[in-house]
Rosetta silent file (secondary structure, phi, psi, omega in degrees, C-alpha in Angstrom):
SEQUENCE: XXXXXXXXXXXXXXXXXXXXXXXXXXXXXXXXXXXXXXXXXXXXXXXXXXXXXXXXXXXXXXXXXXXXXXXXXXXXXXXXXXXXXXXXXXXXXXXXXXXXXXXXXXXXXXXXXXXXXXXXXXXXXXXXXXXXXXXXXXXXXXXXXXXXXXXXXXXXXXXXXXXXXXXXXXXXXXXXXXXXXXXXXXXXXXXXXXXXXXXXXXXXXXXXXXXXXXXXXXXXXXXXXXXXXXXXXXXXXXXXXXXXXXXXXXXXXXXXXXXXXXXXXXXXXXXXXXXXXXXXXXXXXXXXXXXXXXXXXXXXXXXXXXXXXXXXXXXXXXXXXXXXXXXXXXXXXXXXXX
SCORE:     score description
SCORE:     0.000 S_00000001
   1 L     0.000  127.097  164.064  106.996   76.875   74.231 S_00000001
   2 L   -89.556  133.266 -171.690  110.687   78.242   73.565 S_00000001
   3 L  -129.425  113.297  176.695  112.907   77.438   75.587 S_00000001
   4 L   -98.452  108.335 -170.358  116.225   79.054   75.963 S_00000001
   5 L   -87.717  106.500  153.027  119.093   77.759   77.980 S_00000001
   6 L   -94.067  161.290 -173.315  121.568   80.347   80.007 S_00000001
   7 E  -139.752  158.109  173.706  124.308   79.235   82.282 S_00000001
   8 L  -162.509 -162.198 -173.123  126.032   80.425   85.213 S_00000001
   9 L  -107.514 -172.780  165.422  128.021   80.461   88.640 S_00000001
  10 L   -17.347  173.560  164.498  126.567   80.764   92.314 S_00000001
  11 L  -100.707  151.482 -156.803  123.796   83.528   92.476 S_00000001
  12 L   -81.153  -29.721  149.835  125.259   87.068   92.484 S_00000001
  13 E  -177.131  168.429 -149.735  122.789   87.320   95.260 S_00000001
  14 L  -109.732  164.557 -168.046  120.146   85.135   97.512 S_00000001
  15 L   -87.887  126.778  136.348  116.529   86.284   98.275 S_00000001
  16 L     0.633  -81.723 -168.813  116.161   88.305  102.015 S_00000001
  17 L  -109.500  174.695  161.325  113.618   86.070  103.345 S_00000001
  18 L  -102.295   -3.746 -167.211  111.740   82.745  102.265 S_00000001
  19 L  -107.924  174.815  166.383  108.156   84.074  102.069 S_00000001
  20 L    95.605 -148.242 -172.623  107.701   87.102   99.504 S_00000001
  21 L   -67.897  -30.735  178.103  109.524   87.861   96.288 S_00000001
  22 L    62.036   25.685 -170.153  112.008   85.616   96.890 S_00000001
  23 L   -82.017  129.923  177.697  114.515   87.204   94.138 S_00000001
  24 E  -118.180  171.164 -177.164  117.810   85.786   93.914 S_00000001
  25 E  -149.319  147.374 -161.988  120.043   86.993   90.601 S_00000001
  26 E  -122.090  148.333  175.808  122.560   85.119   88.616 S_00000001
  27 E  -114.666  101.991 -158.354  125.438   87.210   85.939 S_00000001
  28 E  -120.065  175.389  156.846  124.693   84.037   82.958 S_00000001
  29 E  -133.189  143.321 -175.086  125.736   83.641   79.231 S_00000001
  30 L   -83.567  -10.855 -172.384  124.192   82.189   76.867 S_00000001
  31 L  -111.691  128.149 -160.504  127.761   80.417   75.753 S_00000001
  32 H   -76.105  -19.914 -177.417  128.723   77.718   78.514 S_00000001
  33 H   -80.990  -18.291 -157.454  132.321   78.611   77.674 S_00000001
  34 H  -123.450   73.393  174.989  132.182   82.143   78.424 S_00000001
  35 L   -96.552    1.264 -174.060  129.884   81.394   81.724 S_00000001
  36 L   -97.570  -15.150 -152.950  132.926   83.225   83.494 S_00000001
  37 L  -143.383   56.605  161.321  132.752   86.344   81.242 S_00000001
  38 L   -23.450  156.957  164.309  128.803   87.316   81.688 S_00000001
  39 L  -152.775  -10.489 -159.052  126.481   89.732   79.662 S_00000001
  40 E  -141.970  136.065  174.323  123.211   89.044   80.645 S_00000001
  41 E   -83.815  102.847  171.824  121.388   89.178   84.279 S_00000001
  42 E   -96.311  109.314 -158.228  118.846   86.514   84.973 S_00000001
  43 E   -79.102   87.465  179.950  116.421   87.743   87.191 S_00000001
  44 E   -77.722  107.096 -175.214  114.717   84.853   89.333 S_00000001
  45 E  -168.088  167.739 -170.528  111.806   85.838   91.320 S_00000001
  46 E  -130.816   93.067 -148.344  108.537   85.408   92.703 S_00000001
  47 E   -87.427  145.117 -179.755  105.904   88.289   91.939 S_00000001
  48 E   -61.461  119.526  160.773  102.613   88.550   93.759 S_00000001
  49 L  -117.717   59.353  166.171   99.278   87.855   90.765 S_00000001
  50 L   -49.119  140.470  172.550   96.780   87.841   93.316 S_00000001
  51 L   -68.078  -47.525 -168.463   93.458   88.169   91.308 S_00000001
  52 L   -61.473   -5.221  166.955   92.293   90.346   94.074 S_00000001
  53 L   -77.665  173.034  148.475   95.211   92.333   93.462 S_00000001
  54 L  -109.186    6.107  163.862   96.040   94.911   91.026 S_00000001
  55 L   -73.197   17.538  172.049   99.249   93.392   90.278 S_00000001
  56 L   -94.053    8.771 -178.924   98.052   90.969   88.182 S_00000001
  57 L   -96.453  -16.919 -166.719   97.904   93.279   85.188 S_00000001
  58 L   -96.900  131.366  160.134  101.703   94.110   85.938 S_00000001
  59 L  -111.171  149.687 -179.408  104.206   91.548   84.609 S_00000001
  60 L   -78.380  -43.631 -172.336  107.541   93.011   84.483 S_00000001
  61 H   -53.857  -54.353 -166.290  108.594   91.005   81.113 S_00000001
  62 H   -78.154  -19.645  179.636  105.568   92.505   79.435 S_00000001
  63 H   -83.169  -38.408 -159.510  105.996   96.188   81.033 S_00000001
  64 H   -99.534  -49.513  167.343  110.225   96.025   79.842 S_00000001
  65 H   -72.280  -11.198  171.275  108.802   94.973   76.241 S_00000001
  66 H   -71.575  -50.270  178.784  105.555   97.136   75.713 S_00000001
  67 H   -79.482   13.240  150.194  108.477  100.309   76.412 S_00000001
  68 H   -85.065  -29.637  166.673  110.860   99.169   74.117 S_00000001
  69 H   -42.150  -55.966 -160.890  108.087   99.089   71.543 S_00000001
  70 H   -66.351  -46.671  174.749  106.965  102.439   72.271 S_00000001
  71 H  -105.339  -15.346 -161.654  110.631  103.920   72.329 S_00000001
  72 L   121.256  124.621  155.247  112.956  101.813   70.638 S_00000001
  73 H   -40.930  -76.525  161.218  115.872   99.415   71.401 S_00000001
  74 H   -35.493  -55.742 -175.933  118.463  102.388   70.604 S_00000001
  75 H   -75.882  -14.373  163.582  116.885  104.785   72.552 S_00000001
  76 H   -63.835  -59.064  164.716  116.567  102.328   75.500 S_00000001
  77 H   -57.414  -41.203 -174.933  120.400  101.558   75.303 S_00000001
  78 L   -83.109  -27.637  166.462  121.297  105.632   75.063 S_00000001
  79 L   -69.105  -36.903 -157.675  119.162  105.757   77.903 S_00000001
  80 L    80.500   63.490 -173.096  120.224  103.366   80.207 S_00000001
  81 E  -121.719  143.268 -166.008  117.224  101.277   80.576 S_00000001
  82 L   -75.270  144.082  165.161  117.209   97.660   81.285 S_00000001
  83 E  -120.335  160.252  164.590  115.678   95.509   78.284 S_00000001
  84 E   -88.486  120.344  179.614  114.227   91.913   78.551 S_00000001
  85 L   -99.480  -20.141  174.946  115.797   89.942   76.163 S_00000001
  86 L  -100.353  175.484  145.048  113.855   86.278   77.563 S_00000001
  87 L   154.465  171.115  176.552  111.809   85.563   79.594 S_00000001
  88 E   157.004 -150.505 -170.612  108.576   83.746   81.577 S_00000001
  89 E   -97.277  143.924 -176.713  106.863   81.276   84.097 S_00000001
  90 L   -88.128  121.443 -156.824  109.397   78.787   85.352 S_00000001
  91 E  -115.004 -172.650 -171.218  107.303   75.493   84.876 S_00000001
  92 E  -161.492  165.492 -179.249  107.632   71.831   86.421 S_00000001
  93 E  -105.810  115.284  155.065  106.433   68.251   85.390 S_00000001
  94 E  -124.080  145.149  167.598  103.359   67.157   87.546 S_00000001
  95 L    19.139   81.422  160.140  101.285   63.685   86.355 S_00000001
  96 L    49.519   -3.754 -164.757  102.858   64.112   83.174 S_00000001
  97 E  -137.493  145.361  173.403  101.878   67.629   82.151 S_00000001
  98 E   -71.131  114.603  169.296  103.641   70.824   82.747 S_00000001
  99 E  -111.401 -167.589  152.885  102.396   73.436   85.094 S_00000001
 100 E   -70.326  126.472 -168.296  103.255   76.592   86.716 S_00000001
 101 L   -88.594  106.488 -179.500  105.483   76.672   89.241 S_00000001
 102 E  -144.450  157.661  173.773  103.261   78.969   91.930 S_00000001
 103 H   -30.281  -46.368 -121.326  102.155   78.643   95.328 S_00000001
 104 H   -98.611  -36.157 -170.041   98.942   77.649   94.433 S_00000001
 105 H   -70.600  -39.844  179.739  100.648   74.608   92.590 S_00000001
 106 H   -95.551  -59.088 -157.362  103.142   73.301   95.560 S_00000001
 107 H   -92.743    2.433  173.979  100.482   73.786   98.429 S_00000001
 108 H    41.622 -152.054  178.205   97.894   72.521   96.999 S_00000001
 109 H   -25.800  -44.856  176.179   94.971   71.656   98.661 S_00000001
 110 H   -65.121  -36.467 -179.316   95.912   73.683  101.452 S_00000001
 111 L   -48.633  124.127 -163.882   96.696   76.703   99.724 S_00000001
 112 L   101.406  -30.902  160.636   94.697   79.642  100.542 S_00000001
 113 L   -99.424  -18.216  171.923   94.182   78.642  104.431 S_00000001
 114 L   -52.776  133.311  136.117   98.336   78.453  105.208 S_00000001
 115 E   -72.761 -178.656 -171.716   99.159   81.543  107.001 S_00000001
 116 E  -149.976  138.186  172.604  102.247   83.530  107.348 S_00000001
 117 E   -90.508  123.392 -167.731  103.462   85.226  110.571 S_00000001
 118 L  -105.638  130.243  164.255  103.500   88.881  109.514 S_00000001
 119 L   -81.410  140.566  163.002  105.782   92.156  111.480 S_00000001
 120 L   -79.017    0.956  148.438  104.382   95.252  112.381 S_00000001
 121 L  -107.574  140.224 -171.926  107.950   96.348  111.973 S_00000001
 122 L   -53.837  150.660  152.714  110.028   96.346  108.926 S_00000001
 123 L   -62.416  161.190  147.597  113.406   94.340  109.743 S_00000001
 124 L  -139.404  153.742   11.393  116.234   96.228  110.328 S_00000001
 125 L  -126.487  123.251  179.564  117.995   97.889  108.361 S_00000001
 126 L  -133.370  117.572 -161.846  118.317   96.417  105.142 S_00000001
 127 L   -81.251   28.300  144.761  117.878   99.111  102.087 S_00000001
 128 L   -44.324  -54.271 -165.568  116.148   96.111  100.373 S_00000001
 129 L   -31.896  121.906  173.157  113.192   96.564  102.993 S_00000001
 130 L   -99.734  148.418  154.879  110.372   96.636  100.738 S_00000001
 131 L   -17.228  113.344  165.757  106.566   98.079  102.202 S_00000001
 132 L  -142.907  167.336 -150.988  104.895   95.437  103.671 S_00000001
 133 L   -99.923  135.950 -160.673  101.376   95.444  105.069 S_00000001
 134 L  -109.213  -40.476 -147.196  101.310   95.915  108.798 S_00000001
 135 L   -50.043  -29.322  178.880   97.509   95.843  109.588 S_00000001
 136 L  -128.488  131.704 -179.646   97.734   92.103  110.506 S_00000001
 137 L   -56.704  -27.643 -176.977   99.691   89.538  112.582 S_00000001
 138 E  -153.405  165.712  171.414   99.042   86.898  110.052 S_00000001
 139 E  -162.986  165.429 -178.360   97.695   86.788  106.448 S_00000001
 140 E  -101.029  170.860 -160.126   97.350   84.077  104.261 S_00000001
 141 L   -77.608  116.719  170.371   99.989   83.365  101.494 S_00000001
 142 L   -52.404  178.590  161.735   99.126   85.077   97.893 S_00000001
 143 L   -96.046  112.137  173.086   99.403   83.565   94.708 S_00000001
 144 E  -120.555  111.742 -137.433  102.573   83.780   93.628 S_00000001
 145 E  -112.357  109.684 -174.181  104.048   82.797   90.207 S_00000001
 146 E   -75.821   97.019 -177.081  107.614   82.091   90.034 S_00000001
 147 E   -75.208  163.866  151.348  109.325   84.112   86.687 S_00000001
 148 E  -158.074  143.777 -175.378  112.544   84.417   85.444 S_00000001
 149 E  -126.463  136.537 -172.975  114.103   87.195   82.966 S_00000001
 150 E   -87.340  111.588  146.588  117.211   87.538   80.993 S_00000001
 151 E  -149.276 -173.720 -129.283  118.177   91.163   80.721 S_00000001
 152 E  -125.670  166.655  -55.490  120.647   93.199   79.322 S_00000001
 153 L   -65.574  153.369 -167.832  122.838   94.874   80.076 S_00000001
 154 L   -88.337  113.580  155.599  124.437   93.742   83.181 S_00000001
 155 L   -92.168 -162.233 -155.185  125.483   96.247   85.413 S_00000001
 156 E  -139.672  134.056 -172.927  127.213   96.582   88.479 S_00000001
 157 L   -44.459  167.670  172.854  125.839   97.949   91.879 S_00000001
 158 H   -70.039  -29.815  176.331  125.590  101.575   92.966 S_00000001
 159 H  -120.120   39.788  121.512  128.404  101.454   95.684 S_00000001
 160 H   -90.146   19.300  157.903  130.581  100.219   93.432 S_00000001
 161 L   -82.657  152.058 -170.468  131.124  104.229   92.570 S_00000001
 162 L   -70.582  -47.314 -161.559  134.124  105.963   93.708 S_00000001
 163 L  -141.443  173.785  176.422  132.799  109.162   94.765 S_00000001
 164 H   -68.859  -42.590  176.445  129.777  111.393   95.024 S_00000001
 165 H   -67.478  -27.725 -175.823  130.098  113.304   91.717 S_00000001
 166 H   -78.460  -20.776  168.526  129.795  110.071   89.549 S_00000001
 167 H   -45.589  -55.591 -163.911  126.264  109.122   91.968 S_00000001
 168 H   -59.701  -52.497  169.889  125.268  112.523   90.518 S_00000001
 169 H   -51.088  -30.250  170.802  126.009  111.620   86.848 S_00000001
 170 H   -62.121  -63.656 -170.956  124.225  108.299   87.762 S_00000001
 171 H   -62.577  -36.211  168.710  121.163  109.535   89.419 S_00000001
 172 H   -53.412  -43.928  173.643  121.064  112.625   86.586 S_00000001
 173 H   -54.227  -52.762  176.077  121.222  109.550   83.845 S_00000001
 174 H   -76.388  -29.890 -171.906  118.400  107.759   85.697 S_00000001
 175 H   -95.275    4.036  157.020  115.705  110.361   86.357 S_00000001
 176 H   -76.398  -63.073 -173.774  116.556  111.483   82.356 S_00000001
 177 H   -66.378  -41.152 -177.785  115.016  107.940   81.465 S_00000001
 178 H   -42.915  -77.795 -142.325  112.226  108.000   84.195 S_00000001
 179 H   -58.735  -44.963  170.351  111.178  111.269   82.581 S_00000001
 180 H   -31.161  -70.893  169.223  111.454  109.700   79.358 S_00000001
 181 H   -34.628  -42.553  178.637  109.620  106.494   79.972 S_00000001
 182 H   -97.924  -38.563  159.179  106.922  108.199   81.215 S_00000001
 183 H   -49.650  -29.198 -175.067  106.284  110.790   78.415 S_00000001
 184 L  -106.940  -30.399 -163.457  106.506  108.042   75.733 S_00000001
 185 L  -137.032   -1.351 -171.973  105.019  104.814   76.980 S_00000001
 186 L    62.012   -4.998  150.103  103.324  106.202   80.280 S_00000001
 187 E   -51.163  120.589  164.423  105.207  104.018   83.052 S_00000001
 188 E  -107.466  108.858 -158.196  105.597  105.421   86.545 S_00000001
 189 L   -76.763   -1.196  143.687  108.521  103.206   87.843 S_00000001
 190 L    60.422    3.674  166.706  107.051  103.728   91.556 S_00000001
 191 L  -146.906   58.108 -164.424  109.902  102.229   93.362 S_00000001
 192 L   -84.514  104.432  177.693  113.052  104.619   92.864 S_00000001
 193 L  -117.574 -171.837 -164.627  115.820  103.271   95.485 S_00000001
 194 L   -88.614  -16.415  165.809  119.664  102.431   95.201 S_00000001
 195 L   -56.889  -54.359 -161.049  118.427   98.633   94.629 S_00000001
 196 L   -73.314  -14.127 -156.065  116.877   99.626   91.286 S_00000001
 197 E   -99.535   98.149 -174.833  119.563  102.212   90.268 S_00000001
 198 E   -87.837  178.976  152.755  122.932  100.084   88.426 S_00000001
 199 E  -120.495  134.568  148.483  126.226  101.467   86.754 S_00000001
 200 L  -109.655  139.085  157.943  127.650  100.635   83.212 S_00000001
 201 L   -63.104  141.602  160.580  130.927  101.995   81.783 S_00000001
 202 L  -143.120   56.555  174.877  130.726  102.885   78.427 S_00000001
 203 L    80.278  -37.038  149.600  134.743  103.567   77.836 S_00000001
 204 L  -149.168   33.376  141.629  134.581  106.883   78.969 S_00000001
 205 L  -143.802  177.329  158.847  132.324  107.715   82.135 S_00000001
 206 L   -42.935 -176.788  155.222  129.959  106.203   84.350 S_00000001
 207 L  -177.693  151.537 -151.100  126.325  105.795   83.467 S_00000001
 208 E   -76.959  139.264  153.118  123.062  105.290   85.014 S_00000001
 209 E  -125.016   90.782 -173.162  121.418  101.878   84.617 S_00000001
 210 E   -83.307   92.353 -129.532  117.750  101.887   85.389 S_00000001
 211 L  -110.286  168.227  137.146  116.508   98.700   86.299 S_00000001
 212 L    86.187   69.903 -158.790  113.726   96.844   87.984 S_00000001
 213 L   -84.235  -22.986 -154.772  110.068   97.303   86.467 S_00000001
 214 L   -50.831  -42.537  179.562  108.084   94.960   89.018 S_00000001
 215 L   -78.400   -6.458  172.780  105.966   98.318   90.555 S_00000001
 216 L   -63.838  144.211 -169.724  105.656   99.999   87.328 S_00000001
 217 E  -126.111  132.259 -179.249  102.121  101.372   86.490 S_00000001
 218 E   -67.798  128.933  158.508  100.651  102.885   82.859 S_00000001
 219 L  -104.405  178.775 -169.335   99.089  106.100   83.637 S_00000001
 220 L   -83.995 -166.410 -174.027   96.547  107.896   82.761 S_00000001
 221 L   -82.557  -12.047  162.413   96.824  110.872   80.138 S_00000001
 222 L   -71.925    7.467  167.709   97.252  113.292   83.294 S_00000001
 223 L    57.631   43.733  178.480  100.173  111.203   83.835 S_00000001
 224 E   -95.136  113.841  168.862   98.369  110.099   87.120 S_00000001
 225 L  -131.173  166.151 -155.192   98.557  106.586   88.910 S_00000001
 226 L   -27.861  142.192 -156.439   96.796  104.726   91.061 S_00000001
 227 L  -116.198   71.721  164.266   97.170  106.022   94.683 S_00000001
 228 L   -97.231  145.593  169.094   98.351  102.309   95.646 S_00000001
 229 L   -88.763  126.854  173.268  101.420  102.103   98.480 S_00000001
 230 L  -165.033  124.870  179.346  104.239  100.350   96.879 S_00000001
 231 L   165.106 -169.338  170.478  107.895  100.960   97.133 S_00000001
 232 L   -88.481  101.369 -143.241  110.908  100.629   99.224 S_00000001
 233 H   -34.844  -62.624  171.217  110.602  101.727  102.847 S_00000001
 234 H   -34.715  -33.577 -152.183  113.557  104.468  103.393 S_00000001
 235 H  -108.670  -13.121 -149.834  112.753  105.762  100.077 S_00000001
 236 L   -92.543   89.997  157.524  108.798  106.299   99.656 S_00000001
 237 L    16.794  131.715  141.969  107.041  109.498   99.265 S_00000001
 238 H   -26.050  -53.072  171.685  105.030  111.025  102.388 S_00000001
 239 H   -77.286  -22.493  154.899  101.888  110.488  100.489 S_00000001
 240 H   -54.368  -67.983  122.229  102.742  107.093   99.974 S_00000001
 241 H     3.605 -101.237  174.950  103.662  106.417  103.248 S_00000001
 242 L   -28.812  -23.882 -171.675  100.269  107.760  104.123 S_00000001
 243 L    59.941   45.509  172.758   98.078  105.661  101.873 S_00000001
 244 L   -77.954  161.201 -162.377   96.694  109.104  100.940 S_00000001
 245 L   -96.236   -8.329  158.226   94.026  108.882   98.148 S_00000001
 246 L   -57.530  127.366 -171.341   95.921  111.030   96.250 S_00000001
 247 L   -77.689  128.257 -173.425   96.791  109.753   92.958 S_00000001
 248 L   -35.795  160.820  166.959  100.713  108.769   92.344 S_00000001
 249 E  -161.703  160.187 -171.017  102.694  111.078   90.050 S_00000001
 250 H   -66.806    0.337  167.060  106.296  111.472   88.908 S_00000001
 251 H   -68.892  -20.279  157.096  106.723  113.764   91.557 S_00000001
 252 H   -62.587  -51.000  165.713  106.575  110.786   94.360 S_00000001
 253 H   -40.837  -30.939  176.116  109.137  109.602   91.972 S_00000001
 254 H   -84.331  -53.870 -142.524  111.612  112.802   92.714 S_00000001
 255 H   -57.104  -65.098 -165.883  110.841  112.892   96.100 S_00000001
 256 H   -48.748  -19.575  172.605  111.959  108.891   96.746 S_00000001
 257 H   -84.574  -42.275  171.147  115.397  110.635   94.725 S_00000001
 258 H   -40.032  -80.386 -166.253  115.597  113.200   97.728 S_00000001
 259 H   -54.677  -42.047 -173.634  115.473  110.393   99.882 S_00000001
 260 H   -90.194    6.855  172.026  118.465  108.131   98.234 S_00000001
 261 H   -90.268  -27.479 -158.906  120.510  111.221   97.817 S_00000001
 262 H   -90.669  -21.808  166.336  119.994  111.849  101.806 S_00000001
 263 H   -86.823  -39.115  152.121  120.554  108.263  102.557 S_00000001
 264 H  -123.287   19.945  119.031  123.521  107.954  100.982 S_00000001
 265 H     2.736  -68.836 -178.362  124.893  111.083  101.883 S_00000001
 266 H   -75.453  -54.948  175.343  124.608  109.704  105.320 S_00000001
 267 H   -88.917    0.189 -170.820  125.826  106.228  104.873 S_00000001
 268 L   106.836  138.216  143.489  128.325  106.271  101.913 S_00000001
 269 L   -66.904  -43.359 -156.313  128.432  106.136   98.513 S_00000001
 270 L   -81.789 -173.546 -150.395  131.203  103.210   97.908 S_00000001
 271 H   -99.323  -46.146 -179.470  131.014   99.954   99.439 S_00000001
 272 H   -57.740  -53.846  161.609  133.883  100.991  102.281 S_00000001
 273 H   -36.219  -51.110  160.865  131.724  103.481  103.403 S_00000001
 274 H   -55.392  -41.524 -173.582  128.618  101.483  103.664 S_00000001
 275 H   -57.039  -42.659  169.461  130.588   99.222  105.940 S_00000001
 276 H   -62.753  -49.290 -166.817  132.376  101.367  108.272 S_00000001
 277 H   -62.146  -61.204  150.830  129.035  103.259  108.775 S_00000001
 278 H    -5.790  -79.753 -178.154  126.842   99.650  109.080 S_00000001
 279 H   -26.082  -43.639 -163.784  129.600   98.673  111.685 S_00000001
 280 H  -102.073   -3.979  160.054  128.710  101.869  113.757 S_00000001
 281 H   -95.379  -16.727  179.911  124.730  101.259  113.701 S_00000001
 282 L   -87.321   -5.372  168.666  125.382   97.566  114.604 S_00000001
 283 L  -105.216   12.538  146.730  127.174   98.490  117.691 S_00000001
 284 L   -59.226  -44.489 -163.023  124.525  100.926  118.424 S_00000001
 285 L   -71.340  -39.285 -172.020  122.155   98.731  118.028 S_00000001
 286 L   -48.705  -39.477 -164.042  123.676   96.451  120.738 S_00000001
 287 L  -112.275   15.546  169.386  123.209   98.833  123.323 S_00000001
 288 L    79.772   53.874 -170.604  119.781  100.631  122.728 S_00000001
 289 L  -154.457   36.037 -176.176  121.123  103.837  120.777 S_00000001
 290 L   -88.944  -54.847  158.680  120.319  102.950  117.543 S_00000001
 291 L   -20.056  -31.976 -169.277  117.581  105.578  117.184 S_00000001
 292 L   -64.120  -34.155 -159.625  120.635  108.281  118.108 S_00000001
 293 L   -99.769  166.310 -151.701  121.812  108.245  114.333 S_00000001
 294 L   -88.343  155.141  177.479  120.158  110.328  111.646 S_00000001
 295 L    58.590   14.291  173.634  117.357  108.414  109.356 S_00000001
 296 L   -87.422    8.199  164.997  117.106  105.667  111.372 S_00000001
 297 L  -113.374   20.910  179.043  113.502  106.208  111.670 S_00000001
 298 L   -76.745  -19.187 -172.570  113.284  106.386  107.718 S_00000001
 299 L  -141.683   22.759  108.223  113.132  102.603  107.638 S_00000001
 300 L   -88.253  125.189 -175.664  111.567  101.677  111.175 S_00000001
 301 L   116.996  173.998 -178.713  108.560  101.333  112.759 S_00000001
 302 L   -79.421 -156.917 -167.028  105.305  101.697  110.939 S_00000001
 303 H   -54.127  -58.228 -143.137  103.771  103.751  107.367 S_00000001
 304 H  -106.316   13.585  135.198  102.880  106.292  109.301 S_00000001
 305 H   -81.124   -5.483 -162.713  106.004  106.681  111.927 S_00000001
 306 H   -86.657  -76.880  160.160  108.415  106.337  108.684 S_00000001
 307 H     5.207  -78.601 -154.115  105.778  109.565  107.293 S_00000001
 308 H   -77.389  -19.806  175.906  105.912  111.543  110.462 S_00000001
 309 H   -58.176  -25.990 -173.334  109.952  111.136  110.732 S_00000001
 310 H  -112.238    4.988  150.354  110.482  112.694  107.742 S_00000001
 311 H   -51.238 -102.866  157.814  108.185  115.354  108.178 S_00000001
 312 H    12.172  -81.606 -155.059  110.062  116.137  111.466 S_00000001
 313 L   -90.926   18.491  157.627  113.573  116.236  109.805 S_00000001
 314 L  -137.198   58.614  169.184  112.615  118.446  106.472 S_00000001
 315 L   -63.117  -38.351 -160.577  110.054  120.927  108.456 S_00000001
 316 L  -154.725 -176.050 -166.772  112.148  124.007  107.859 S_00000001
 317 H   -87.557  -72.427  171.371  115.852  124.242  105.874 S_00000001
 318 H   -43.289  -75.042  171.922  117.617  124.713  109.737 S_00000001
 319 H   -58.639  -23.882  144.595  116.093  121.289  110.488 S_00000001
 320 H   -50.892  -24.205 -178.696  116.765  119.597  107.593 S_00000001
 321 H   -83.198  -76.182  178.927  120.212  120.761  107.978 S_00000001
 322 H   -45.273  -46.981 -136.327  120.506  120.011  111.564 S_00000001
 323 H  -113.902   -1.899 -145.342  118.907  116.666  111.262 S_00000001
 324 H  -142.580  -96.548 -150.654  120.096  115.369  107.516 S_00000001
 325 H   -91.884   12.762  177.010  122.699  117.284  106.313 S_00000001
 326 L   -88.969  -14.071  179.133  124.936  117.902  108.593 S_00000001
 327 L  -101.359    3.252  176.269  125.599  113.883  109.169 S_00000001
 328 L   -78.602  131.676  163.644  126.594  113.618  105.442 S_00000001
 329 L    32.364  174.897  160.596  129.748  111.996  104.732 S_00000001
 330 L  -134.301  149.661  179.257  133.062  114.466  105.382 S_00000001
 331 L   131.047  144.195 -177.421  134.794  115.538  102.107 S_00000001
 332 H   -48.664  -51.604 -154.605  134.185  118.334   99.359 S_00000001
 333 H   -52.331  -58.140 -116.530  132.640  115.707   97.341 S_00000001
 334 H  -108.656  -46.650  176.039  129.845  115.521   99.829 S_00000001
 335 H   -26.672  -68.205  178.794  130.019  118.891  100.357 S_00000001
 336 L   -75.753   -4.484  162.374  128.935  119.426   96.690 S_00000001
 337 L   -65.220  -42.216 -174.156  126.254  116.381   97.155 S_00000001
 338 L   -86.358    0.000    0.000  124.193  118.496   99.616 S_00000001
């Protein structure tokens, strides 16, 4: 076992909930003096390897290094694609011998009869909300094996952009590596939202940083995958949404870009924007009128209410209009977003 020490400050941000993924994220260096003056994002998290799953074949670590094999370090960097440069299972000292640190390991005996109190409705609104399975009021707690990954380069969120044209040079930068990725190494990244999508400077524009592998799937040579539901609520395909038996393709992948151009359209690009808007659904919310604003049924309520809302508000071009684009932002930039 190699073991490689990075250091850092606070985490750059704390995990949502305590059940789940749990991911919190730290901006480390490997040199304790320059723990102020970051390069590398250490990714802390805790991904479901149920056997009974089909996520146990996906590791993220092993998914960011099988597609640098396939394309290249260089072509990974001119793309803007996150690389792993560490990584693995975070381990612990039990009766002398090192295990894994996973559920299965801290609950012990019990593990496999603990439950979890589960919602049929997503919280809201957080665009974090990932898909989570509504069929049951309780389920018991997967196996989950707590990782952590160094990788490079560290970017900086999406609404830290100024305006809507550099989001377009971003989002044009990222769906040029999706299309890459998947022609060369056969990964369908299956969860594209404004979580996954970073910016790096490189001296003289923005650029796209496409991060954030955990849902990626190898496809077949029809460039088909699995017709599993997995993404981020707001942002998720109709046929996803549906659990339709139709097999994934990158075109669920465009669609879920429809949806984050239409989301933040609506809510802001930049960080001021998010707030001010935020502000005016949380005093909505106070009084029972939160439904009144547009796309607020993109990320409440269940699969198949998120499904029929956005049916509803892209039926025809006039409703899409009426229902969408007419609440985006005010300024030419927005203008030319739509």
């Amino acid at each position: 076992m190699c073991v490689v020490d990075y250091y850092a400050r606070d985490p750059v941000f704390e995990a949502e909930r305590l059940f789940g993924r749990h991911t919190r994220g730290f901006a480390a260096s490997l040199d304790p003096n320059l723990v102020d003056e970051p390069d590398t994002f250490i990714k802390d998290a805790w991904p479901d390897v149920n056997p009974a799953s089909e996520n146990t074949s996906r590791n993220e670590l092993d998914i960011l290094w099988d597609i640098e094999e396939q394309i290249g370090k260089d072509t990974m960097d001119m793309l803007g694609v996150i690389r792993a440069k560490n990584g693995g299972t975070v381990c612990f000292s039990k009766a002398g011998n090192l295990v894994d640190d996973d559920t299965s390991a801290i609950l012990g005996p019990v593990f496999g009869s603990f439950k979890i109190a589960l919602s049929q409705t997503p919280a809201v609104p957080t665009i974090g909300n990932r898909a989570s399975a509504e069929e049951n009021l309780t389920r018991n707690i997967s196996l989950r094996v707590h990782r952590r990954l160094a990788l490079q380069p560290l970017g900086r969120p999406l609404n830290t952009l100024k305006s809507p044209y550099e989001l377009i040079i971003v989002l044009a930068d990222v769906m040029v590596a999706h299309s890459a990725i998947l022609k060369t190494s056969g990964y369908l990244h299956r969860d594209i939202s404004p979580n996954n999508i970073m910016v790096v400077d490189d001296g003289k524009r923005v650029r796209g940083l496409f991060i954030d592998f955990d849902h990626a799937i190898k496809t077949d040579k029809s460039r088909l995958a699995l017709a599993e539901r997995t993404g981020t609520l707001p942002f998720m395909s109709i046929s996803n949404l549906q659990n339709s038996k139709v097999q994934r393709s990158e075109l669920d992948d465009w669609e879920s870009l429809l949806y984050v151009v239409c989301w933040l359209g609506v809510h802001g690009v930049n960080q001021d924007e998010q707030v001010a808007y935020q502000q005016e659904i949380d005093a909505a919310r106070k009084v029972g009128e939160y439904y009144r604003y547009p796309l607020a049924k993109w990320e409440a309520g269940s699969f198949d209410d998120v499904a029929r809302a956005k049916k509803n508000d892209m039926e025809n071009d006039k409703i899409f209009n009426d229902c969408v684009l007419r609440y985006f932002q005010d300024g030419a930039a927005y203008d030319k977003l739509k």
